[in-house]
C-alpha positions as CSV (number, residue, x, y, z in Angstrom):
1,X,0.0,0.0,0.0
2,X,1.1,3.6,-0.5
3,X,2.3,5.6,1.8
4,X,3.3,9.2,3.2
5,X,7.2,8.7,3.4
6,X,8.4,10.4,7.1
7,X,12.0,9.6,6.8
8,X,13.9,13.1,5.2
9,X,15.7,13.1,2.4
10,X,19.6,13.7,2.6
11,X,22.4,15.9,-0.3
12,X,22.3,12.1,-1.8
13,X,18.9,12.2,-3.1
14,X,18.6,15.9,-3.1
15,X,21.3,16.7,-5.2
16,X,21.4,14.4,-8.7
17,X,17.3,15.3,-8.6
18,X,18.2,19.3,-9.2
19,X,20.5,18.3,-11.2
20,X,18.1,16.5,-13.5
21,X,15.7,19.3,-13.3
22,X,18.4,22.2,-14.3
23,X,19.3,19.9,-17.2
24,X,15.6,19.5,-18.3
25,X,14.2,22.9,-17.3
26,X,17.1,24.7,-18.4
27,X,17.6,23.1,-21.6
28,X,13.5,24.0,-22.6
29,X,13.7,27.6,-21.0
30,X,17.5,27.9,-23.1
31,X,15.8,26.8,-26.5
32,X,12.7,28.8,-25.8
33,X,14.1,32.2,-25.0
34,X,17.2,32.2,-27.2
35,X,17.6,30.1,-30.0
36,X,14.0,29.4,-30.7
37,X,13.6,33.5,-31.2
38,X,16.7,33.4,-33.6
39,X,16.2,30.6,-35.1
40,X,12.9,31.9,-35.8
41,X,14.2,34.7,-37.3
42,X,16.3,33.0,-39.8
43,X,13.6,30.8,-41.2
44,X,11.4,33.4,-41.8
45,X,11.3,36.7,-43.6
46,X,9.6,39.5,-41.7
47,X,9.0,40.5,-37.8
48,X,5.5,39.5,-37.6
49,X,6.3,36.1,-39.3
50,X,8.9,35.4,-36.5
51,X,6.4,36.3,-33.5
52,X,3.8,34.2,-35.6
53,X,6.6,31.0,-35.9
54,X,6.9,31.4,-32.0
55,X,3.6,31.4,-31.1
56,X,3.5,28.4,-33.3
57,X,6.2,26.4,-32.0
58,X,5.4,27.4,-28.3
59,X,2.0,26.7,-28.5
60,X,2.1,22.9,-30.4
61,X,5.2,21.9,-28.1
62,X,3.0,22.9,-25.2
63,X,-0.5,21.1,-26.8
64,X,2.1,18.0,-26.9
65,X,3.3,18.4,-23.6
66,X,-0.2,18.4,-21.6
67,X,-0.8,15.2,-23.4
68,X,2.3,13.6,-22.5
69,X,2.5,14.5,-19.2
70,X,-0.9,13.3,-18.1
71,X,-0.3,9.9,-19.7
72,X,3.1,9.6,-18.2
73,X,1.7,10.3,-15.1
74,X,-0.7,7.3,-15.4
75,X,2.0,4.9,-16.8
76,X,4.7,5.8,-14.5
77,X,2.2,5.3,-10.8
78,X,2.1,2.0,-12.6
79,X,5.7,1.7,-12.9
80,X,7.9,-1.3,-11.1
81,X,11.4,-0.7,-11.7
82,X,13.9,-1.6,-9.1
83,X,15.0,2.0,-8.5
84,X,11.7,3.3,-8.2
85,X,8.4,3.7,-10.5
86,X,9.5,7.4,-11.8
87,X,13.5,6.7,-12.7
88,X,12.4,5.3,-15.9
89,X,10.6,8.2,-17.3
90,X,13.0,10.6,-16.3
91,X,16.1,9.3,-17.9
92,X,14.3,8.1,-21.0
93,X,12.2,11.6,-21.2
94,X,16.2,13.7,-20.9
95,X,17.2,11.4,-23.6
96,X,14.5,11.9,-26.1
97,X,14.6,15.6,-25.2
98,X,18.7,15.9,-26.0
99,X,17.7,13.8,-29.3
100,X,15.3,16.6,-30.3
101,X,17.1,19.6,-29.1
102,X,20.5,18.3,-31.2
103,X,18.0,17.8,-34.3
104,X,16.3,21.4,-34.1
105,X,20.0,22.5,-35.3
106,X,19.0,21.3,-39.1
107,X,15.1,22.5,-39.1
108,X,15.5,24.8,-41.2
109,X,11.7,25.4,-42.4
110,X,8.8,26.7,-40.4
111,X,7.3,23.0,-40.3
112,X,10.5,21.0,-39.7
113,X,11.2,24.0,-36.4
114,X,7.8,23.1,-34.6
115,X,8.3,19.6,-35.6
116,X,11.5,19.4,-33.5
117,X,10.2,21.6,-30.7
118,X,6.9,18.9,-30.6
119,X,9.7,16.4,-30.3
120,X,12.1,18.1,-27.5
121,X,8.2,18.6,-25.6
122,X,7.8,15.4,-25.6
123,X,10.7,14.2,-23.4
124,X,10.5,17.7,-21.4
125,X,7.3,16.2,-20.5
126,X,8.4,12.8,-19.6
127,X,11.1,13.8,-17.6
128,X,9.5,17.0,-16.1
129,X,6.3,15.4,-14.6
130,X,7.9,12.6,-13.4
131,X,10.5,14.2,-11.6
132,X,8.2,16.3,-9.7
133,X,6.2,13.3,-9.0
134,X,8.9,11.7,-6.8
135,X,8.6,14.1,-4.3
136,X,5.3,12.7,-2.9
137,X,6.9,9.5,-3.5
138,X,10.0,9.8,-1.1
139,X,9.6,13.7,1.0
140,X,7.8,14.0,3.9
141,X,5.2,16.8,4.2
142,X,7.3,18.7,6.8
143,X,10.5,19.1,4.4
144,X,8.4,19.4,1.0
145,X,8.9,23.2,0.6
146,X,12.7,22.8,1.5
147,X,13.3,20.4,-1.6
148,X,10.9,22.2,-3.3
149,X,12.8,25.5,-3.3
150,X,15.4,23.3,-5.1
151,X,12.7,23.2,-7.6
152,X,12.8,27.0,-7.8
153,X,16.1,27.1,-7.7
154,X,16.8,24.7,-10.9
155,X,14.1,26.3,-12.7
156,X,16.1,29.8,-12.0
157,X,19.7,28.7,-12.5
158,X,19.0,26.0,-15.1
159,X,18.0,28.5,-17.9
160,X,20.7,30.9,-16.3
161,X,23.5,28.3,-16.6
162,X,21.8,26.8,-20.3
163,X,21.6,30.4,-21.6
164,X,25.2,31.3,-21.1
165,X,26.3,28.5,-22.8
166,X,24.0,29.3,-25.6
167,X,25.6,32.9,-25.8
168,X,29.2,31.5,-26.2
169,X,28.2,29.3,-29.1
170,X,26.3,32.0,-30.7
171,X,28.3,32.0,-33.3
172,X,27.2,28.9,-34.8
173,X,22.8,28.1,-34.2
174,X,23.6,24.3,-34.6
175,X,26.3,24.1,-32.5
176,X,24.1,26.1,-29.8
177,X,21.4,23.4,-29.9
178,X,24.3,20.4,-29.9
179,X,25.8,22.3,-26.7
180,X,22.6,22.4,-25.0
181,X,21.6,19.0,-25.7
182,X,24.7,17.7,-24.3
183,X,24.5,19.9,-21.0
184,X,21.4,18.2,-20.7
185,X,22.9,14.9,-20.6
186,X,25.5,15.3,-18.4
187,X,23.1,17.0,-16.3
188,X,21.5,14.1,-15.8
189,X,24.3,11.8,-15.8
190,X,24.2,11.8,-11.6
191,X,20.5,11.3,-11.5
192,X,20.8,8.3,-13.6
193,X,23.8,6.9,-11.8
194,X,23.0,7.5,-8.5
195,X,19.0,7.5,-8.1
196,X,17.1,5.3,-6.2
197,X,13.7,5.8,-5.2
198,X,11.2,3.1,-3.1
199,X,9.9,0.8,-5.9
200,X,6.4,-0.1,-6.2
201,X,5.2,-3.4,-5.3
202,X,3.6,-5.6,-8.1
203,X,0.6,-6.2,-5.4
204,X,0.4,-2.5,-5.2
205,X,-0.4,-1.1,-8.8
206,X,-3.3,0.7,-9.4
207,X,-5.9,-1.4,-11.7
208,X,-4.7,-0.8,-15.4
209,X,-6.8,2.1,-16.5
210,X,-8.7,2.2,-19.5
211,X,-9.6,4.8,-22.0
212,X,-12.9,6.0,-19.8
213,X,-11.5,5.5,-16.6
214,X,-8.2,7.8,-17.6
215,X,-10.4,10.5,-18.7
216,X,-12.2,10.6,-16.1
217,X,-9.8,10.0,-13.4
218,X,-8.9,13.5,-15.1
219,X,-11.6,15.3,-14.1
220,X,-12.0,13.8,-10.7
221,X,-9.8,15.3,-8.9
222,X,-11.0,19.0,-10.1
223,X,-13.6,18.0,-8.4
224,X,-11.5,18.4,-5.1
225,X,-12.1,21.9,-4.1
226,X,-8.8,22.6,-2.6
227,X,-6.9,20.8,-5.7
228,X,-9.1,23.0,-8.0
229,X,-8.2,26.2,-6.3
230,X,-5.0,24.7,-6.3
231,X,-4.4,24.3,-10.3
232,X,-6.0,27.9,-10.6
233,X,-3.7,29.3,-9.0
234,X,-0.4,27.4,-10.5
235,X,-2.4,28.5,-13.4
236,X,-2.0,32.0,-13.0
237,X,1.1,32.1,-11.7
238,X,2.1,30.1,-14.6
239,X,0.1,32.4,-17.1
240,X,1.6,35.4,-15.3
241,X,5.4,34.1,-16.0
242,X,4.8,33.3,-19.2
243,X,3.9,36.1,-20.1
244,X,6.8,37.8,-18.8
245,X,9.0,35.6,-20.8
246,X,8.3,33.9,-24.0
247,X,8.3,37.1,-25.7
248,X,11.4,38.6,-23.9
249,X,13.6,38.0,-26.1
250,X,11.6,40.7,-28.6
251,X,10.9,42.6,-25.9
252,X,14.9,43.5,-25.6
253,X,15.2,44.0,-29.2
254,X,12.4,46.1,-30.6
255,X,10.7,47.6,-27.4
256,X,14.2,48.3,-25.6
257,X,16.3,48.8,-28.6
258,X,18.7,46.6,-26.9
259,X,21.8,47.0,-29.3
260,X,23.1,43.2,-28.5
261,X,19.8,41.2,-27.4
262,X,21.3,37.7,-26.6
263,X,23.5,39.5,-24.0
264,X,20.9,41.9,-22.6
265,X,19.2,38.3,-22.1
266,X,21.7,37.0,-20.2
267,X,22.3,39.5,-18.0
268,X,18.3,39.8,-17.0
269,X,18.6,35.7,-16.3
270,X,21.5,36.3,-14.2
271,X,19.6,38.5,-12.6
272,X,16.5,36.8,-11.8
273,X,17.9,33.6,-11.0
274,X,20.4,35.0,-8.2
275,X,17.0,36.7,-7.1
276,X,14.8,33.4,-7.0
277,X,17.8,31.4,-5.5
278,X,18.4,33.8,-2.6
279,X,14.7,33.7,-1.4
280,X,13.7,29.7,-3.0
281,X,15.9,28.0,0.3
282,X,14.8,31.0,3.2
283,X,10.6,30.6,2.1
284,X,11.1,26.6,2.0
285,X,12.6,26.6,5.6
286,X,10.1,29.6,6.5
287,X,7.4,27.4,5.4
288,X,8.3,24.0,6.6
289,X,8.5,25.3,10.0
290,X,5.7,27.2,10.3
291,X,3.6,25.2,8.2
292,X,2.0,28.1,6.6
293,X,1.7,28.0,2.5
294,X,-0.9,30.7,1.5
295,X,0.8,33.6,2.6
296,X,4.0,33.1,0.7
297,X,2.3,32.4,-2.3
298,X,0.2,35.5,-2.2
299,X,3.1,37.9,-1.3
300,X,5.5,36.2,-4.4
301,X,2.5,36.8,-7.0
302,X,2.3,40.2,-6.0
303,X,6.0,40.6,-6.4
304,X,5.8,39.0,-10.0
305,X,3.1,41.2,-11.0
306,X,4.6,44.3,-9.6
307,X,7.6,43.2,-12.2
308,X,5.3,43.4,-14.7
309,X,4.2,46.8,-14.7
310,X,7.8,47.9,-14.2
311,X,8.5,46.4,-17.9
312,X,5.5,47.7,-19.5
313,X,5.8,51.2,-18.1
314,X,9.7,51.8,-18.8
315,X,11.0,50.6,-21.4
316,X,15.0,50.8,-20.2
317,X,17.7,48.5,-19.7
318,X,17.5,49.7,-16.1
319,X,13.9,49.6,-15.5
320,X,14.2,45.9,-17.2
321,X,16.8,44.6,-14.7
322,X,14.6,45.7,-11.9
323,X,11.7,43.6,-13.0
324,X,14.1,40.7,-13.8
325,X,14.5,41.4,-9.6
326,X,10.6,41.7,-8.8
327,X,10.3,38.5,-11.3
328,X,12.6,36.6,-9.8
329,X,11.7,37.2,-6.0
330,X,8.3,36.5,-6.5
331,X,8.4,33.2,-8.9
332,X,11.5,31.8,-6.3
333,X,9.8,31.8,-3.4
334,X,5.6,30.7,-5.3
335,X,7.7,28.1,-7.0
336,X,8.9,26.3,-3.6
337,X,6.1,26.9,-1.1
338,X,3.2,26.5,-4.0
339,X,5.0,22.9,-4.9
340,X,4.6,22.2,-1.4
341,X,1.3,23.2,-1.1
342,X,0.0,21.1,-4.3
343,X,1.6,17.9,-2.8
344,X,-0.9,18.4,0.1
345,X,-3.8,18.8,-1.7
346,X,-3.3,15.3,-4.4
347,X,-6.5,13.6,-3.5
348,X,-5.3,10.1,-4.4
349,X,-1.8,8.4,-3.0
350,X,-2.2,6.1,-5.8
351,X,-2.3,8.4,-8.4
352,X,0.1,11.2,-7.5
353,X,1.5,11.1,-11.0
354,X,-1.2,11.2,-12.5
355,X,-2.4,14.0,-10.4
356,X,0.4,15.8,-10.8
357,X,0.2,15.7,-14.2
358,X,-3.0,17.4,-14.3
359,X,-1.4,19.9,-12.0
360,X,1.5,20.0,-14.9
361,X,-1.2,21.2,-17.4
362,X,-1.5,24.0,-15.0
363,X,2.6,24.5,-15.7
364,X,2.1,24.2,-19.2
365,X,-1.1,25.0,-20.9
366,X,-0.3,28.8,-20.1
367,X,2.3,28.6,-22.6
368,X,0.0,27.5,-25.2
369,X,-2.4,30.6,-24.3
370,X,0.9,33.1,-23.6
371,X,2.6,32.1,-26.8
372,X,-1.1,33.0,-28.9
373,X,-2.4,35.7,-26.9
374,X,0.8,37.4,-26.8
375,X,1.3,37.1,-30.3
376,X,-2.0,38.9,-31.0
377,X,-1.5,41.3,-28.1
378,X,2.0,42.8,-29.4
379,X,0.7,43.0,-32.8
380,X,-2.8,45.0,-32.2
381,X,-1.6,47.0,-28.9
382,X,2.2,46.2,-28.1
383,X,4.3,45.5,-25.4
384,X,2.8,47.5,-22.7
385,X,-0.4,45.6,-22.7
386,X,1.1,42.4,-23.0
387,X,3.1,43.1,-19.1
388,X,0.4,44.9,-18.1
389,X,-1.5,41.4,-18.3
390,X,1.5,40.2,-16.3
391,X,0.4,42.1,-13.3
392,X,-3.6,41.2,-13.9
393,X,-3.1,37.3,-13.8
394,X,-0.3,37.6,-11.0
395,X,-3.3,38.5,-8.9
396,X,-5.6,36.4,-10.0
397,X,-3.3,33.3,-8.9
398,X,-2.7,35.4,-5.4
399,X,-6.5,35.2,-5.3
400,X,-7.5,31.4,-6.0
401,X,-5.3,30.4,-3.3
402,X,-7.6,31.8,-0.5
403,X,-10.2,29.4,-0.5
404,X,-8.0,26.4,-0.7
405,X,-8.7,25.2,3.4
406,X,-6.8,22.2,4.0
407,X,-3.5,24.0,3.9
408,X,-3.0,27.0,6.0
C-alpha cells in the first residue's frame, strides 16, 4: 500500500534530482528564449512572421506536452522498476529531449522548427512530470517546501547556466542546440547513476486504466475543491510568468532597442535567477516550520506582477533589470512553497502522478495561451499591454489560493 514517506531526504537524493531538473528545465527555457527566437528569425522573412513562428512552436510543443504528461503520469504510478516507478521516465524523457534539441540544429523550415520543438516537448514532458512526481513518493510533508525551493532554484539557474552556454556558441545556431543537448545529458548523468527511489510493489499497482476511466480520473480530482483552487492558481502564476518571458527576447530587441539582445538576455537571467535562489531556500525553511503556505504564495505573486508593470511602463535596460528582480523574487519563493502546497492537496496516494500531471497542465497549458495571446496582443496594442497582463493574472493566482482550506 502507499504511503506518506516520514523519513527526510539527505544531499544524496537531493542533489542528482536538481541536477536532472536544471538539465531538463534549463535546456526547454535555453531553447525557448534564445535560440527558438533566432532561429525563428532565420527561417522566416519579416517580424511579424517570427512572432507568428513562435507562437506556433510554443504553442504545439506545449499542446504535446499536456498530453504527455498526463499519460506519463498514469504509466509511471504503474511503474515497477527496481530503483523506483518514476526513474524510468526521467532518464528516457532527458534522452529523447537531447535527441530533439541536437535535431532542431537542421530544421531549417517553419514545419521542420515546430516539428523538433513537438519532439524536444515530448521528453521535457516525460522527464519534467515525473521528476516532480517523486517528491510525494519519497519527501515527507514537513520538508516538502525545502526540496521544493530546489525546484525553484533549478528552474532559475538551469536557464541561467543553459543560456550562457547558448551565448558562447552563438556563433554557430547548430552548435548552440548540440551544446545544450549535451549539457542536458550530463546534467542528468548523476541522477541516472546515482537514483534510487522506493519501488512499487507488483501487489500495489493501481488497476490498469482504460480509455474512460483515464479520462475521467482527469476530471475527478478537479472535483476536489482545494486541488481545483490549487491548479487555478499554478495557473496563473504560470500564465503570469509566461507572459513575462516567452516574448522577452523581442521585448529586448524592438521595445528596448537593446543593441546586442542575446547579451541583454543574459544579464536579466543572471539577474532573476540570483534573485529566486536567494529567497527559493529561506521561504522553504520559512514554510516548513511554520507550516504556513498561503501567505508566501500571495506575497511572491504580488511581487511577480509588480515586475510586470515595471516592464510595460519603462521601457529601459535599467527599468528591465529591476523587474528581472521583482520576477525573480516573486516566482522563487511561489515556486517552492506552492509545490509544497499542491503535494498536500493530491487527492489520491495512488495516483500522485497522475495527479500531478493534471497539476503539470497548469505548468504548461499557459504557454500554449501566452505564446497565442501574446502574439495577438504585441501586434494589435504592443508591449505594454502584453506586461500589463503580467500584473492582472499575477493576482488572480494570489487570489485562488484563498479558499483552498486544507492548507493554512
Amino acid at each position: 500500500m502507499t504511503t506518506t514517506p516520514t523519513t527526510d531526504v539527505g544531499r544524496r537524493w537531493l542533489t542528482p534530482w536538481t541536477l536532472v531538473m536544471m538539465g531538463t528545465f534549463g535546456a526547454y527555457y535555453a531553447i525557448a528564449q534564445v535560440v527558438l527566437p533566432e532561429q525563428a528569425e532565420q527561417v522566416t522573412s519579416s517580424d511579424a512572421a517570427k512572432v507568428t513562428l513562435t507562437a506556433w512552436a510554443t504553442g504545439v510543443a506545449a499542446a504535446v506536452t499536456v498530453v504527455v504528461a498526463i499519460v506519463v503520469g498514469v504509466l509511471s504510478d504503474r511503474t515497477t522498476h527496481r530503483r523506483g516507478r518514476r526513474y524510468p521516465w526521467i532518464v528516457g524523457g532527458v534522452v529523447v529531449m537531447a535527441v530533439g534539441v541536437a535535431a532542431q540544429g537542421w530544421a531549417t523550415s517553419p514545419v521542420a522548427v515546430v516539428l523538433c520543438w513537438s519532439v524536444v516537448a515530448v521528453g521535457y514532458a516525460s522527464a519534467g512530470s515525473a521528476v516532480l512526481a517523486v517528491v510525494p513518493d519519497d519527501v515527507p510533508v514537513t520538508q516538502r517546501a525545502y526540496v521544493s525551493a530546489f525546484y525553484g532554484i533549478a528552474l532559475s539557474a538551469g536557464p541561467l547556466v543553459l543560456i550562457a552556454l547558448a551565448v558562447v556558441a552563438s556563433g554557430s545556431l547548430r552548435l548552440q542546440f548540440l551544446v545544450v543537448a549535451a549539457a542536458c545529458l550530463v546534467l542528468a548523468l548523476p541522477f541516472a547513476r546515482r537514483s534510487r527511489s522506493t519501488p512499487l510493489d507488483p501487489e500495489d499497482r493501481p488497476v490498469r486504466p482504460s480509455t474512460r476511466v483515464v479520462l475521467r480520473g482527469l476530471v475527478a480530482p478537479l472535483q476536489h475543491a482545494d486541488f481545483a483552487w490549487a491548479w487555478v492558481g499554478r495557473f496563473g502564476i504560470q500564465l503570469s510568468n509566461a507572459l513575462a518571458q516567452v516574448y522577452l527576447f523581442f521585448y529586448l530587441k524592438d521595445e528596448v532597442g537593446a543593441s546586442d539582445p542575446d547579451t541583454a538576455l543574459l544579464v536579466l537571467t543572471v539577474l532573476y535567477a540570483l534573485s529566486a535562489a536567494g529567497v527559493a531556500v529561506p521561504a522553504g525553511r520559512w514554510s516548513d516550520r511554520t507550516m504556513r503556505r498561503k501567505r508566501l504564495v500571495v506575497i511572491s505573486s504580488v511581487l511577480q506582477g509588480a515586475a510586470g508593470l515595471v516592464l510595460a511602463f519603462a521601457p529601459t535596460m535599467g527599468a528591465a533589470a529591476v523587474g528581472a528582480v521583482l520576477l525573480g523574487l516573486g516566482y522563487g519563493a511561489y515556486a517552492s512553497v506552492d509545490q509544497a502546497l499542491v503535494t498536500q492537496v493530491l487527492p489520491s496516494e495512488q495516483d500522485r502522478g497522475k495527479d500531478l500531471g493534471i497539476i503539470g497542465v497548469a505548468n504548461v497549458l499557459p504557454y500554449v495561451l501566452a505564446a497565442a495571446l501574446g502574439g495577438v496582443v504585441i501586434n494589435v496594442w504592443g508591449y505594454a499591454t502584453l506586461y500589463v497582463l503580467v500584473l492582472v493574472t499575477a493576482l488572480l493566482a494570489a487570489a485562488s489560493v484563498q479558499p483552498i482550506r486544507s492548507v493554512r
